[in-house]
Z-matrix of the N, CA and C atoms (Angstrom, degrees):
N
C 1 1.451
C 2 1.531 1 108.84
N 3 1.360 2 118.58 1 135.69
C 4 1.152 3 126.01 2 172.13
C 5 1.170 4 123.75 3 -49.60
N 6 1.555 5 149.88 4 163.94
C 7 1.955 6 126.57 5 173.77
C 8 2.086 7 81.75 6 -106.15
N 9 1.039 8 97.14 7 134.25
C 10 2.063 9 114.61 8 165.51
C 11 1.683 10 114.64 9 -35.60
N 12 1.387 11 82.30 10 -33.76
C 13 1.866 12 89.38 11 178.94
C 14 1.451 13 108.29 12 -72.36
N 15 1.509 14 127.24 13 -17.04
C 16 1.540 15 103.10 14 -152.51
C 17 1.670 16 96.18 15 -98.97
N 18 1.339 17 88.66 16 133.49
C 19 1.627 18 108.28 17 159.78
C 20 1.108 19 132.36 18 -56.16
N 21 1.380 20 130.69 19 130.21
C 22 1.586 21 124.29 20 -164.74
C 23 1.327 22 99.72 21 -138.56
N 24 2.063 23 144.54 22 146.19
C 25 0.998 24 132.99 23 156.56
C 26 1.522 25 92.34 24 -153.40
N 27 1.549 26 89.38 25 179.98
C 28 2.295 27 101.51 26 -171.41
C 29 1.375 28 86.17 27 -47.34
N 30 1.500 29 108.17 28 157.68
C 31 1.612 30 148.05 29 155.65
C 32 1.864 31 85.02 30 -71.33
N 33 1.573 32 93.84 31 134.08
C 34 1.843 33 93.29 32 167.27
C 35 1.866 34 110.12 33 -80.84
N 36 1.434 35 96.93 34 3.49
C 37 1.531 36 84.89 35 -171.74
C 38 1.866 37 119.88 36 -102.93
N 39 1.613 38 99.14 37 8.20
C 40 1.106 39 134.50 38 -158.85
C 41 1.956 40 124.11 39 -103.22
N 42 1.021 41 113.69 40 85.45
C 43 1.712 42 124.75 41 -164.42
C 44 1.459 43 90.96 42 -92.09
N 45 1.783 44 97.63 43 139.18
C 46 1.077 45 123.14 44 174.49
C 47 1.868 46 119.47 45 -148.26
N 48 0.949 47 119.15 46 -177.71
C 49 1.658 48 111.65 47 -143.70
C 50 1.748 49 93.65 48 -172.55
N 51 1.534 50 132.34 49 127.46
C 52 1.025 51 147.59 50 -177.21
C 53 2.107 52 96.99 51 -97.99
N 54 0.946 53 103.90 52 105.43
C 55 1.670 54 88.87 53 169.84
C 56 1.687 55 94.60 54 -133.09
N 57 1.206 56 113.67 55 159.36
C 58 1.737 57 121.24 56 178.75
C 59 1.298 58 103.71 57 61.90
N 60 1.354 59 142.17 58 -14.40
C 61 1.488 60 129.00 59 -137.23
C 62 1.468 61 119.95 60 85.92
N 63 1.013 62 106.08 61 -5.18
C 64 1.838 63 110.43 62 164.84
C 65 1.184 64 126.54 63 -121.41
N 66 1.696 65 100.14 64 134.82
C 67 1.505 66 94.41 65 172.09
C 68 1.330 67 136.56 66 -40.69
N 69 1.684 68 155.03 67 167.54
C 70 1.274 69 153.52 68 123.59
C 71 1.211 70 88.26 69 -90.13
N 72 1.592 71 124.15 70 148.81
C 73 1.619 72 127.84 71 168.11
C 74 1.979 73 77.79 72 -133.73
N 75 1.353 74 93.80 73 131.10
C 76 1.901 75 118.64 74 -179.73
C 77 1.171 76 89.65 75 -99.46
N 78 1.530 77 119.58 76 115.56
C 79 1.606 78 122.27 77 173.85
C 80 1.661 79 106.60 78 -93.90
N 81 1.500 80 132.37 79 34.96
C 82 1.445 81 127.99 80 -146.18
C 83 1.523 82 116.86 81 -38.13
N 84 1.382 83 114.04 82 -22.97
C 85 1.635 84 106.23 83 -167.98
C 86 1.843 85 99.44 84 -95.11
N 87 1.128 86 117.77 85 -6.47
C 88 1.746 87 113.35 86 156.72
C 89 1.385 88 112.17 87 -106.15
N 90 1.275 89 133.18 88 -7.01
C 91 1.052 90 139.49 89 178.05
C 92 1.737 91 125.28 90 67.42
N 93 1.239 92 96.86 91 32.28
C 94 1.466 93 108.87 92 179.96
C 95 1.605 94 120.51 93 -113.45
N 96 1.457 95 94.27 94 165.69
C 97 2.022 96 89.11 95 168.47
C 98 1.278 97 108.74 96 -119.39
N 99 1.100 98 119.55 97 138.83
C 100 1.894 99 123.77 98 -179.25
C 101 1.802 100 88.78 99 -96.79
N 102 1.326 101 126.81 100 164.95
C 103 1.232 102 137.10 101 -148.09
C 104 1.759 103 91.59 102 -164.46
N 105 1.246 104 108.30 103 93.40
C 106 1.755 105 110.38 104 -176.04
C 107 1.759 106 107.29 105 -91.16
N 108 1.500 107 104.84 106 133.94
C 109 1.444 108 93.10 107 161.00
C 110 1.952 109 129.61 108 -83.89
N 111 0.938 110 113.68 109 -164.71
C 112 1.194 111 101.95 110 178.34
C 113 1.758 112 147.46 111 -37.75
N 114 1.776 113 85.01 112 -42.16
C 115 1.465 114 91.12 113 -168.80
C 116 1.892 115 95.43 114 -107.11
N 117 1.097 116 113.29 115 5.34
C 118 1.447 117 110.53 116 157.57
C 119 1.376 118 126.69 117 -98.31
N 120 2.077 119 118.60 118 -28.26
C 121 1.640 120 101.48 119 143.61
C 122 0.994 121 120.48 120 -56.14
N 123 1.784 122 141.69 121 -24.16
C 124 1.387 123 118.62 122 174.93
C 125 1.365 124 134.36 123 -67.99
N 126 1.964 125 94.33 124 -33.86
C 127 1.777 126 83.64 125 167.90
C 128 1.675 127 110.39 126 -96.59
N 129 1.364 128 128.38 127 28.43
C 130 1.199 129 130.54 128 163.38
C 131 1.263 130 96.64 129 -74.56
N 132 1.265 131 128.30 130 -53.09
C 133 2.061 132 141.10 131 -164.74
C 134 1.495 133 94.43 132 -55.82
N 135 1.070 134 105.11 133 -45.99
C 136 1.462 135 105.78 134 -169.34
C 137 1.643 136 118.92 135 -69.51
N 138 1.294 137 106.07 136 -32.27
C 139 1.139 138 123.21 137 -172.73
C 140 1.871 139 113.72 138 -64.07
N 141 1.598 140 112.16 139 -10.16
C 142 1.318 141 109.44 140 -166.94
C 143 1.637 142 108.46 141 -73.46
N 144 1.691 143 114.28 142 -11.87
C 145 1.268 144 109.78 143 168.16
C 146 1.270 145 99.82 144 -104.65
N 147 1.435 146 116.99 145 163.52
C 148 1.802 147 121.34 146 172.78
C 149 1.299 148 84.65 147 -63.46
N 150 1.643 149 111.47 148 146.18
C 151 1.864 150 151.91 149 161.73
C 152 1.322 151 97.10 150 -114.90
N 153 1.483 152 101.07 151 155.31
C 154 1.736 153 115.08 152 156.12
C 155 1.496 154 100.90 153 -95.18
N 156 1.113 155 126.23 154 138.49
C 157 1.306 156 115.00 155 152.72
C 158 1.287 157 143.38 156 -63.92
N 159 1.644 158 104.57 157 32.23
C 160 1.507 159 126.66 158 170.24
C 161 1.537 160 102.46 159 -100.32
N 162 1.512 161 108.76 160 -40.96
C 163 1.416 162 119.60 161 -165.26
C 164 1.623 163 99.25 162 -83.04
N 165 1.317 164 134.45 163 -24.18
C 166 1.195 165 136.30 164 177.57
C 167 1.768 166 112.38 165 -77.86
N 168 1.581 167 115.17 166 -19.52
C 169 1.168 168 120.71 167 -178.40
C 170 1.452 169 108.87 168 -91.78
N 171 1.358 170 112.74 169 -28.44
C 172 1.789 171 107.42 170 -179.26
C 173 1.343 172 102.07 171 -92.97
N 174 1.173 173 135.90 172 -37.71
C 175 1.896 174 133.14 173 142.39
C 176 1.768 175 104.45 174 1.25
N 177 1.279 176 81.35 175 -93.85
C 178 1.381 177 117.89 176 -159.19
C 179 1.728 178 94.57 177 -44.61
N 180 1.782 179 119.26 178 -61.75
C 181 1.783 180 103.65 179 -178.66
C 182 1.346 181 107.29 180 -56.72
N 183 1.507 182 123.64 181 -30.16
C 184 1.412 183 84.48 182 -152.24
C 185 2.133 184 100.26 183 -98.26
N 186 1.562 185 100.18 184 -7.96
C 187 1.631 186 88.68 185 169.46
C 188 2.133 187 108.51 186 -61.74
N 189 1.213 188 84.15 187 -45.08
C 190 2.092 189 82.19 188 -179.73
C 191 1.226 190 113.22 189 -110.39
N 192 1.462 191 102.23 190 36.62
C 193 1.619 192 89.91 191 176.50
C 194 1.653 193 151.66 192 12.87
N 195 1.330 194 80.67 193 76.06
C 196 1.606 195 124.47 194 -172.54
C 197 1.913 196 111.33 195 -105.69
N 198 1.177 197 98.81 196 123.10
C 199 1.295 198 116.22 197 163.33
C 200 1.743 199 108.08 198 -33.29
N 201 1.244 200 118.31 199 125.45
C 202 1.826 201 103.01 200 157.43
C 203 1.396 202 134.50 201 -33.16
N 204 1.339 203 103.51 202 -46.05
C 205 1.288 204 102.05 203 168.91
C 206 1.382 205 137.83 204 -76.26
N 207 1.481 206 119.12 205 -18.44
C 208 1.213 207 145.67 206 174.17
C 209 1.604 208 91.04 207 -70.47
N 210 1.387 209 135.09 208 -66.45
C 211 1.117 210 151.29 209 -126.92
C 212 2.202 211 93.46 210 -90.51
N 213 1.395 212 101.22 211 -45.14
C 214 1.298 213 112.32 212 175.89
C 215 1.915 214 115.94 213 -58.17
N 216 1.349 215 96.79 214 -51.06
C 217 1.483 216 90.43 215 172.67
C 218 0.913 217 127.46 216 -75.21
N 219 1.328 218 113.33 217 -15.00
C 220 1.668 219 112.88 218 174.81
C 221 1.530 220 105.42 219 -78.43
N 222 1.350 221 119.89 220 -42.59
C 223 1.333 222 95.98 221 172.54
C 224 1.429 223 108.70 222 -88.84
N 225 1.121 224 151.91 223 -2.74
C 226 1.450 225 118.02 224 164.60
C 227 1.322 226 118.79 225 -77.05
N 228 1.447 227 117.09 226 -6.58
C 229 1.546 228 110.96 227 170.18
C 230 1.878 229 112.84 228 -82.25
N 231 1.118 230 92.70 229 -34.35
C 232 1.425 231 98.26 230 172.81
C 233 1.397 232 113.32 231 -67.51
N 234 1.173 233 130.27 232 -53.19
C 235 1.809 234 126.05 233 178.09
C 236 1.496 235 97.85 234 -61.76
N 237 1.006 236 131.20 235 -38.02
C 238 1.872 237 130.00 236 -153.97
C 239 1.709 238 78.10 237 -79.10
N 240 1.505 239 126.36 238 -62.52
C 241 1.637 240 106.23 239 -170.80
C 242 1.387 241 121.55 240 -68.93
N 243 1.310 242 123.98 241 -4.62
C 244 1.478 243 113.04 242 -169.24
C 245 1.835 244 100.92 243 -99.51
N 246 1.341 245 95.20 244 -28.64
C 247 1.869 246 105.24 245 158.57
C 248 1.460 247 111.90 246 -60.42
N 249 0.992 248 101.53 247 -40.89
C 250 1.909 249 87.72 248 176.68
C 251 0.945 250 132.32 249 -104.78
N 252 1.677 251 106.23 250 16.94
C 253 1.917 252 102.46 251 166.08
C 254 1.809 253 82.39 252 -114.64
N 255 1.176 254 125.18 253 -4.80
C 256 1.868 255 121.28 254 172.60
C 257 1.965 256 96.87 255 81.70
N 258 1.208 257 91.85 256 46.44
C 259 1.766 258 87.55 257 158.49
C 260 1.351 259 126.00 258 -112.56
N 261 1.811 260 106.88 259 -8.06
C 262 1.689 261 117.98 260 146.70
C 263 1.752 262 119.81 261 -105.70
N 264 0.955 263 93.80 262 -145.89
C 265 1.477 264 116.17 263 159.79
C 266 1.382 265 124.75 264 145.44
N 267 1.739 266 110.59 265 154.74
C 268 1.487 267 99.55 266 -166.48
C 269 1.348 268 131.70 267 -73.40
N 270 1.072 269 127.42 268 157.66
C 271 1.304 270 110.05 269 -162.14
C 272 2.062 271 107.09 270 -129.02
């Protein structure tokens, strides 16, 4: 589990592209494309300044009105995967 305090923003080595309303995130050094749905381009947008992932969890309930706890796991699964293919990092 992530700790609420830690700061997360884009990898500088990391290109991304809004098409349909969804992110593409260009992972170039694995050579893949991540393909975000809705409510993960939103906290991708957000992500261009460092967040805590406290501030990304009360974001996130109250844009889709989501329970805290609902709202928490969704983003700690989301920061924990975009840390481990390196399309954030903490900062």
């Amino acid at each position: 589990m992530i700790d609420n305090d830690s700061r997360v923003t884009w990898h500088a080595q990391v290109a991304a592209r809004l098409v349909d309303d969804q992110a593409l995130i260009v992972l170039t050094q694995r050579g893949e494309v991540l393909v975000l749905n809705a409510s993960g381009t939103w906290l991708w947008n957000l992500l261009e300044q460092a967040r805590t992932v406290h501030e990304l969890t009360t974001r996130l309930a109250t844009r889709f009105r989501l329970t805290e706890p609902q709202a928490s796991g969704d983003v700690q699964r989301f920061v924990a995967n975009l840390l481990e293919v390196g399309a954030i990092v903490e900062v």
